[in-house]
N, C-alpha and C positions, 0 to 999 in steps of 0.2 A: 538352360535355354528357355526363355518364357513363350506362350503362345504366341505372339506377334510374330515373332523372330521364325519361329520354326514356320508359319505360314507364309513368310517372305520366302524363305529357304525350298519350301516345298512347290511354291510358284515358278521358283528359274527352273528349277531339274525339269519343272513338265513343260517349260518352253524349248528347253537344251535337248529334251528328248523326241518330244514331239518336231521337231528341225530336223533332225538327224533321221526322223521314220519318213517325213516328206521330201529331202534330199535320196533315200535309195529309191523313192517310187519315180519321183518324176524327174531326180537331179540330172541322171545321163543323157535324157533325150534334149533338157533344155541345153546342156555342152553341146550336143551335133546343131541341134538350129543353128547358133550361134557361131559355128566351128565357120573361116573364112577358108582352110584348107578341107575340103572333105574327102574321107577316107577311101580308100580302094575296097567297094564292097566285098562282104564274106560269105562265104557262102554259108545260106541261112541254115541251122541246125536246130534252133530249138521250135519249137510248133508253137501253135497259137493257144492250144490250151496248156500249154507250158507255161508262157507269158502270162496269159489269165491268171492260171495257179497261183504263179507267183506274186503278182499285186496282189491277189485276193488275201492271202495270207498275209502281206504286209498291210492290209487296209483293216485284214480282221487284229492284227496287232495295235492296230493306232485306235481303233475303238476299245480294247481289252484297257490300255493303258488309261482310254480317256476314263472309263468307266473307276478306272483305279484311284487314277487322279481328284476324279470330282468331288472325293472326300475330302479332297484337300484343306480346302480353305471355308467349304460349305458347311461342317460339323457344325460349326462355333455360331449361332445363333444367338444377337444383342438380346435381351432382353431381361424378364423379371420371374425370376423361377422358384418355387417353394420347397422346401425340404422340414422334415421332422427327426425328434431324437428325443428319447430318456434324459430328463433332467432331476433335478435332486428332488420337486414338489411336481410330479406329473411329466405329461410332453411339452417337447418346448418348440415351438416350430418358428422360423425364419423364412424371411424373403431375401434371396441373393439376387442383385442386381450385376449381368454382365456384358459387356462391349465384346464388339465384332472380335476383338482381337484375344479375348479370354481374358481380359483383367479383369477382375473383381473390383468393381466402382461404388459398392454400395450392399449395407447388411442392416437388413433390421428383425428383431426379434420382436413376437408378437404377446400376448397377453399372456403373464403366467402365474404360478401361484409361490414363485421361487425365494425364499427367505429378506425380508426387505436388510438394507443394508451390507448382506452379504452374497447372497444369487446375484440381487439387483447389478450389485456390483460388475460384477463378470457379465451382467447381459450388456454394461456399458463398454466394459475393456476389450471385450474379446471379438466383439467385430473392427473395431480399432485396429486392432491387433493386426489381423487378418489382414485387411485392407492395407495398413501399411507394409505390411511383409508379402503380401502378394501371398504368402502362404496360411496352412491349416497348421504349419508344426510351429506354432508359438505358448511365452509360458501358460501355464493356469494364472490363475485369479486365487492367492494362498488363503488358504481358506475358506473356499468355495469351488473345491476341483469337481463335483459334479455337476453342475451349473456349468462350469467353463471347458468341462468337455463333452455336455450335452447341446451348446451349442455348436463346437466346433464338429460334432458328427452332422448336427441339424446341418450345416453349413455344406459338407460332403453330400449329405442329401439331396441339396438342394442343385449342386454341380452338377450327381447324375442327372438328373429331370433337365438341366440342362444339356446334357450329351459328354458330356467331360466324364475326364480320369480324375476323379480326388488324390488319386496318386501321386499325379502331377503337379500337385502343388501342395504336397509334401505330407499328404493325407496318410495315416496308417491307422488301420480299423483294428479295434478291440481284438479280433480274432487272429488277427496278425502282428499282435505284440510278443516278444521274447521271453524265450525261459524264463528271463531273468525276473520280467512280471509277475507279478501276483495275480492266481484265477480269478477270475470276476465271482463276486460275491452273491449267492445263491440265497434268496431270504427264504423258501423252504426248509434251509438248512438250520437257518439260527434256535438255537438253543429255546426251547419251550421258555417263558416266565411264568413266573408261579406265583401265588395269590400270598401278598405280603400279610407277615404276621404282626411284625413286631417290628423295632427299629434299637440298633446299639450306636453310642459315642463314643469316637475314639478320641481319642489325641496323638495328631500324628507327630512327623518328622521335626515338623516346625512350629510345633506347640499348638496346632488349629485345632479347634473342637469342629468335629466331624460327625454330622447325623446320617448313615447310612439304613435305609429300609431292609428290612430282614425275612428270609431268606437272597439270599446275594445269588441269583439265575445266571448273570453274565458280567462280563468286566471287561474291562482293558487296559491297555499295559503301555508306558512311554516309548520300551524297546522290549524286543520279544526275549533277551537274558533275564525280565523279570518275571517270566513264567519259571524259573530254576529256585523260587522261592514257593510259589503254589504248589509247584509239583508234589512237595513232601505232605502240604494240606487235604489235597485234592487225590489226589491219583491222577489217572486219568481225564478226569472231569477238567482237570487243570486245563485241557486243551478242547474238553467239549464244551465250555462255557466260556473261552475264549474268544469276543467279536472282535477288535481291532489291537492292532501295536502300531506304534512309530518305528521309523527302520534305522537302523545304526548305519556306523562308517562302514563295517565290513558283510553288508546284503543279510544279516541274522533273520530278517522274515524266511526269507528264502533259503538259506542254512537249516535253521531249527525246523522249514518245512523236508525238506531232504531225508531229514537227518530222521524225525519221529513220524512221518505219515503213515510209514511201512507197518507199524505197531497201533498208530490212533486212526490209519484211517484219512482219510480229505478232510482234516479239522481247518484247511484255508479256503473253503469251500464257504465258510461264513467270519473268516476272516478279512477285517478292510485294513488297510495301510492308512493310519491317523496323519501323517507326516514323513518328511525325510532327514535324513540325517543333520542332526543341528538345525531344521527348520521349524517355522511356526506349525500349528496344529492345524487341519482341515476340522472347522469347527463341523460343518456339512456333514463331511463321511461319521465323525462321532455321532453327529445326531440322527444320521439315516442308520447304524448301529445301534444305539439306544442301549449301548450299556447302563448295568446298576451302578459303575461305578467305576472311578477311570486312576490307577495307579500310576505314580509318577516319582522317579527314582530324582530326588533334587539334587543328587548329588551331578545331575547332568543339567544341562543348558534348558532343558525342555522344559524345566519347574516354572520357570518363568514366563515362557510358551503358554503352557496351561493355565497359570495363572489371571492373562491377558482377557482368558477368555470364560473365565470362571463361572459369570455373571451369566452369561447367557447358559453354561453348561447348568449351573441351581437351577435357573428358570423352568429349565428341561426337565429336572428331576433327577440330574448326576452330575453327583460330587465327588470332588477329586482328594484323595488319598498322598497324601507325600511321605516316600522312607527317603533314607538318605543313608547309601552303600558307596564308596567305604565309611563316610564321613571322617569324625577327627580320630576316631577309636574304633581302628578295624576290629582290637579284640570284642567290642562289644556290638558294633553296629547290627551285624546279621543277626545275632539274637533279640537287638529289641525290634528288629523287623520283622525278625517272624513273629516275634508275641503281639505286635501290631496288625501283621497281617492274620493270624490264628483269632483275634477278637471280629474283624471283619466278614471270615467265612467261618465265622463260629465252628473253629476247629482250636482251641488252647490247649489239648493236649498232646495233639499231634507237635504244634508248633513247643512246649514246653520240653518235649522228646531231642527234637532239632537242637533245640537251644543248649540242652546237658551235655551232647553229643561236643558241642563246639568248646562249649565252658572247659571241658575237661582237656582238650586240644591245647586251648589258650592257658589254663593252668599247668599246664607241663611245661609250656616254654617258661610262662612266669617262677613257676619254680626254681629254677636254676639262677634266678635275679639278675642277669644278662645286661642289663641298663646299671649294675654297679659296678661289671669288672673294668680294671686298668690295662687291658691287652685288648682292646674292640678289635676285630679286622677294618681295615679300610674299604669304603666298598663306593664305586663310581655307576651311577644308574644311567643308562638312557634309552630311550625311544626311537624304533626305524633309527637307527644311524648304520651309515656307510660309509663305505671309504672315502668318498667326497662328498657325503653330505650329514650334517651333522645336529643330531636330535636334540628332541628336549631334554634335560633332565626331570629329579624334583626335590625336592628337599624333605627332612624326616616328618612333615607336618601332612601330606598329601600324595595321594596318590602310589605308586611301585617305591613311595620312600616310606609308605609305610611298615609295611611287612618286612622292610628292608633292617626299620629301628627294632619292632618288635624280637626278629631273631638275633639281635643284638649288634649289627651291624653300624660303624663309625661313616657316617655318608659326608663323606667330603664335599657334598654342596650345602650343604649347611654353614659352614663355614662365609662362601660366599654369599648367599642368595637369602638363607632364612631369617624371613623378617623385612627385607627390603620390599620398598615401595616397586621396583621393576617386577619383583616374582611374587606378589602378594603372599609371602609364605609359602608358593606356591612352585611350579615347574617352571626350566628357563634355562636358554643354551649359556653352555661356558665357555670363556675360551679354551682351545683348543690344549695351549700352552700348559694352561692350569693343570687339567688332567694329567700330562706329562710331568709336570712339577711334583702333583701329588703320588703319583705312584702308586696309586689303590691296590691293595691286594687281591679285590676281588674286583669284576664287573660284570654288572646283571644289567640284562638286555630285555626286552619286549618289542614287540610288532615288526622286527624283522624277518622270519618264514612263517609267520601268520598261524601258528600252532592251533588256534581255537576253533573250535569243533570243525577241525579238520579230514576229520573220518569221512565226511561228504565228498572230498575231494580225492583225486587224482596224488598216489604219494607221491612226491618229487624230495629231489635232496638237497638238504636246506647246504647254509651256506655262512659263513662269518666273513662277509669281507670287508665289514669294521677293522681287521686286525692291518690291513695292507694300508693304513694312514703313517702317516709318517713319525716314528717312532713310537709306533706302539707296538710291534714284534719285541720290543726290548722293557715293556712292562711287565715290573714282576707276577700280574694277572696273566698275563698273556705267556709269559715265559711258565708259569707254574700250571697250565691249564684250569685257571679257576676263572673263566668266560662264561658266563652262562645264560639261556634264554628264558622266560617264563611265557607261557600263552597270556598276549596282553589280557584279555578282558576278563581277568579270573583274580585282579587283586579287587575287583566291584564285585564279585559275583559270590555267592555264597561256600563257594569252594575255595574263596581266599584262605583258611588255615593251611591249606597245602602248602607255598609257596612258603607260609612261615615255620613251619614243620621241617622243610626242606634245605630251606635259608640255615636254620639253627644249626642242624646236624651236618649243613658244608662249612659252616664258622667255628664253629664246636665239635668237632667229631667226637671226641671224647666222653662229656659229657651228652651226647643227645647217641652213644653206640646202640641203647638197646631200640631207640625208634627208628619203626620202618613209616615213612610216610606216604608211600606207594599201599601200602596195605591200608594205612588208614584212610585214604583216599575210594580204597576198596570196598571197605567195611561202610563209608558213608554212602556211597551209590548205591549197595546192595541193600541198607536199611530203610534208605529215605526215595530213591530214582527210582527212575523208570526204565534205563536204560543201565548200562555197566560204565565202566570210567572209561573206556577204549576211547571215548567219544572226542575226545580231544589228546592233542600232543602235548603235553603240560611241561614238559622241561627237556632241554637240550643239552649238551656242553661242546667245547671243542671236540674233542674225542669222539661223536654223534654227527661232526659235521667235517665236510670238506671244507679247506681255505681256498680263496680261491688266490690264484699265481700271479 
């Protein structure tokens, strides 16, 4: 209900009620005037200070009310009111213009020092905004979120000074945002900078010659899973020189804070949120951050993001860093990351440690030459699928098909998809039919009970009810219980040899009897983490889970 509305609303009830307090005082006596028949008098019983009494208390009722009332419609004063707020280059203050009725008719933002082409921007859009939505809850300005939510507090500001609820127009103040937020960022917090010495070139992901300034104080990250490659560099520090990440599909700001504060500490205390899942980069918050250097995983949408904004980020003095996990050679990927990122925080031997640990992993499977025998299992992959709704897959080129080819597994979307202009080599639903047609011995599942770094949560009992589609209780995968789930975000993440380690010896039991991949999962946390492996649900099967009926 808007202010107009509710001051019409609030005008009947005090006419409606004020009628009804003036009808018990005076309404009986004006019936006997009028009355043509008059009554047989009664014998009087109540006194006169009785009578008194009782108007007096209905007279002192009708003042109580009026008194109540008067607020009604008088809070709401036209005019032109000031309010102030933290913007990304100083304070940013505003003059809100508003009408007897509470609409907001008019916003102007006053002089500031707010990045031109970007603040600027959001000083244009976001009284716009405002004004046409009658509200405070509209989007930011991408790439310029402190700008466009320093005015929209300016703008709150400006409603108190007028007598108004921000609330009511759909206001919610920093201190009352949800768990699920990120703390506001404390710049006594950020990590000391240190007096540059020296400066190293890398070559990153994508072939760029990259000048980074040496000693490397702070960094940041596309999404917070790429702190699981620092950690093994870093220790600790991984997370005390951590100023911003971008946020994934599944909240990993907020996760990965859960999950390690208990051990590091309030390290999001000088953490910003660069971006949101799949979105452009808040070039603002990186800058008001000032990392030495800004890491970006290409093999996600965000490289391109970054990219956008490059020019301004050199200008600043921070350059961007591109690996690329899984890329096309999961066996290789995470090692030339590490030795890329070990050049950067001038740590190569840490990062050469990482890399023998994995080489040796990947030569075990390669060993056994998996990719030449004539008995592959069949194996059908997909993503979140359920009984009525039906995921991606991918083909042996990307993605959950990689680890899949590695352990030597036959992926029946190859067949259809690899290579084609629809799936770029890439992932892509099938028919339904096909799968049925084909028969897969095996099928390996991802993002259906949300396994990854699930230890923050609450345990709950996962569930396959992928199986309850229509003819798949009669697949020989499903009939032989060889269903299985992986924690999605671990075929990117440097703990993908698991998943192929694990893959091999459910394809191969014979050949892969003497490894235990759980141990080795073990032995890598305990040598390189910070934490133990508990930290995620890494594999499931039917047998682990209820079907559902």
């Amino acid at each position: 209900m808007d202010n107009s509305q509710l001051l019409k609303d609030c005008r009947g009830w005090e006419f409606f009620i004020l009628s009804i307090c003036f009808w018990e005082v005076h309404g009986r006596n004006q019936i006997k005037f009028f009355s043509r028949f008059p009554r047989k008098p009664k014998k009087r019983k109540e006194t006169i200070m009785g009578k008194t009494a009782k108007t007096s208390i209905a007279l002192l009722f009708i003042m109580a009310l009026l008194v109540s009332l008067a607020g009604c419609g008088s809070s709401i004063t036209a005019g032109s009111f000031t309010g102030a707020a933290a913007g990304y280059h100083g304070e940013l203050a505003v003059t809100t213009e508003v009408a007897e009725d509470g609409k907001i008719t008019g916003i102007t933002v006053g002089k500031s020092n707010e990045t031109k082409g970007i603040g600027t921007v959001a000083m244009e859009r976001i009284p716009q905004r405002i004004i046409e939505a009658q509200s405070l809850d509209v989007d930011v300005v991408s790439g310029a979120t402190l700008t466009s939510n320093g005015i929209i507090n300016a703008v709150a500001d400006s409603l108190r000074a007028a007598g108004l609820d921000p609330a009511k127009y759909g206001y919610v103040s920093p201190s009352e945002e949800t768990e699920e937020a990120i703390t506001a960022v404390n710049k006594d917090a950020m990590p000391v900078k240190q007096k540059i010495t020296g400066s190293v070139t890398v070559t990153d992901a994508k072939g760029r010659k990259v000048t980074i300034d040496l000693p490397v104080s702070s960094y940041a990250i596309s999404t917070m899973d790429v702190v699981d490659y620092i950690i093994p560099l870093k220790g600790k520090d991984a997370f005390n020189m951590l100023v911003a990440s971008g946020q994934d599909g599944g909240g990993g700001i907020q996760k990965y804070g859960k999950l390690y504060t208990p051990t590091m500490g309030n390290y999001l205390a000088h953490l910003g949120q660069i971006s949101d899942h799949n979105a452009p980069f808040d070039l603002e918050m990186i800058l008001s951050m000032d990392p030495d250097v800004l890491i970006v995983n290409s093999a996600m949408s965000a490289h391109n993001y970054a990219l956008e904004i490059e020019e301004q980020l050199t200008r600043a003095g921070i350059p961007i860093v591109l690996i690329n996990v899984p890329g096309k050679n999961l066996d290789k990927s995470v090692q030339q990351t590490m030795k890329l990122l070990g050049q950067v925080f001038q740590e190569e031997e840490k990062a050469a440690a990482v890399s023998d640990f994995l080489d040796a992993q990947y030569g075990l499977i390669a060993s056994k030459k998996l990719s030449q025998r004539g008995d592959k299992p069949t194996v059908y992959y997909e993503k979140s699928g359920y009984s009525e709704i039906y995921g991606t897959t991918a083909t042996s080129v990307t993605g959950w098909g990689l680890p899949i080819s590695i352990a030597g597994g036959e992926n029946i979307a190859d067949e259809l998809l690899l290579g084609t202009a629809a799936s770029g080599g890439g992932g892509n639903n099938v028919d339904p039919e096909y799968v049925l047609k084909a028969d897969p011995d095996y099928i390996i599942l991802s993002g259906v009970n949300d396994g990854w770094l699930d230890s923050v949560k609450e345990t709950k009992e996962c569930q396959y009810d992928i199986i309850n589609r229509v003819g798949w209780r009669d697949l020989t995968a499903v009939k032989n219980g060889n269903l299985y789930e992986f924690a999605h975000a671990t075929s990117r993440s440097i703990y993908a040899f698991y998943p192929c380690l694990k893959m091999a010896k459910i394809f191969y039991p014979e050949e892969f009897k003497e490894v235990d991949p759980e141990a080795v999962l073990d032995e890598f946390f305990e040598r390189f983490m910070l934490l133990d492996s508990d930290i995620t649900t890494w594999f499931t099967g039917l047998e682990d889970c209820t079907e559902s009926k």
